[in-house]
C-alpha positions, 0 to 999 in steps of 0.5 A, a space after each residue: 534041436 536043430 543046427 543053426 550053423 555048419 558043423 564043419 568050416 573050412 578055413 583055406 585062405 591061408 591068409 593065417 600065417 601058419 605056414 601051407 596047411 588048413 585049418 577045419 573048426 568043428 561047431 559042436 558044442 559038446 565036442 567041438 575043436 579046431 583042426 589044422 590039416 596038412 599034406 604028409 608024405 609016407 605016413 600011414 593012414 590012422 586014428 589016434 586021440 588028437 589025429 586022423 590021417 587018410 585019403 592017401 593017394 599016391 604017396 601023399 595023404 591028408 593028416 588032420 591035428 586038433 589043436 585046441 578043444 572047445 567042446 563044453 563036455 568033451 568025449 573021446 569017442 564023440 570026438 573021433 567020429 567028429 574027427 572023421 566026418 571032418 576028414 570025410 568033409 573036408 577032403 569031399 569039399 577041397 580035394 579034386 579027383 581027376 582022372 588024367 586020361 579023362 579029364 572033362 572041362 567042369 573038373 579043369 575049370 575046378 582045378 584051375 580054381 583051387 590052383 588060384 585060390 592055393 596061391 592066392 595068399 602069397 599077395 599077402 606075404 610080406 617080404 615079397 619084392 615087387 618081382 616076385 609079386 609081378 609074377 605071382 599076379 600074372 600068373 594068377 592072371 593068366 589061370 583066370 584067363 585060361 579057366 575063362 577060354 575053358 567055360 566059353 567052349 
């Protein structure tokens, strides 16, 4: 049969209010789930049955938690290969590798882009005094404008 949705969807917004993590909804319906996803620090890359980390570089890596099932007949196994898709999926999707000493226009362009929509959120936040929202819409102003500056060269 074939799929009429994505297997994977990717929530970045962080518009959710569950602090400064992901979250990835598998659509399979005998083994779907809802995953948050979070950057650690020195933890080793592994599976257990409600979590994947990997993709560690440079000290950080990416750790992947169900957090609720929602799969109609669930199987440990399906569901590891489904965590590690996930994975595969998501870091191909919202990681960005950039080599520091070869850095083309497309990959800064890109990384200004993630770096806008990673902080995009905190206009949102209550409790931000007007200050602080000032700078915050500057600073995404000004992303906007140098990401403008790159594609016009």
């Amino acid at each position: 049969m074939k799929r009429e949705i994505p297997l994977f969807i990717i929530d970045t917004k962080k518009s959710h209010k569950k602090g400064e993590c992901d979250f990835l909804v598998c659509t399979d319906m005998d083994n779907g789930f809802v995953a948050r996803i979070d950057y650690v620090t020195d933890e080793p890359e592994g599976m257990t049955d409600d979590s994947i980390t990997g993709y560690a570089r440079h000290g950080l890596a990416i750790k992947m938690s169900i957090r609720r099932m929602t799969g109609k007949n669930p199987n440990q196994g399906n569901i590891r290969t489904l965590m590690r898709k996930g994975l595969d999926y998501y870091a191909e999707a919202v990681t960005l590798e950039v080599g520091a000493t070869e850095v083309t226009t497309r990959q800064c362009v890109e990384f200004l882009e993630k770096l806008a929509d990673g902080n995009r959120h905190y206009l949102q936040e209550v409790g931000v005094d007007y200050n602080q929202r000032q700078t915050l819409l500057t600073s995404l102003m000004m992303l906007d404008a140098i990401k403008h500056k790159l594609v016009e060269k």
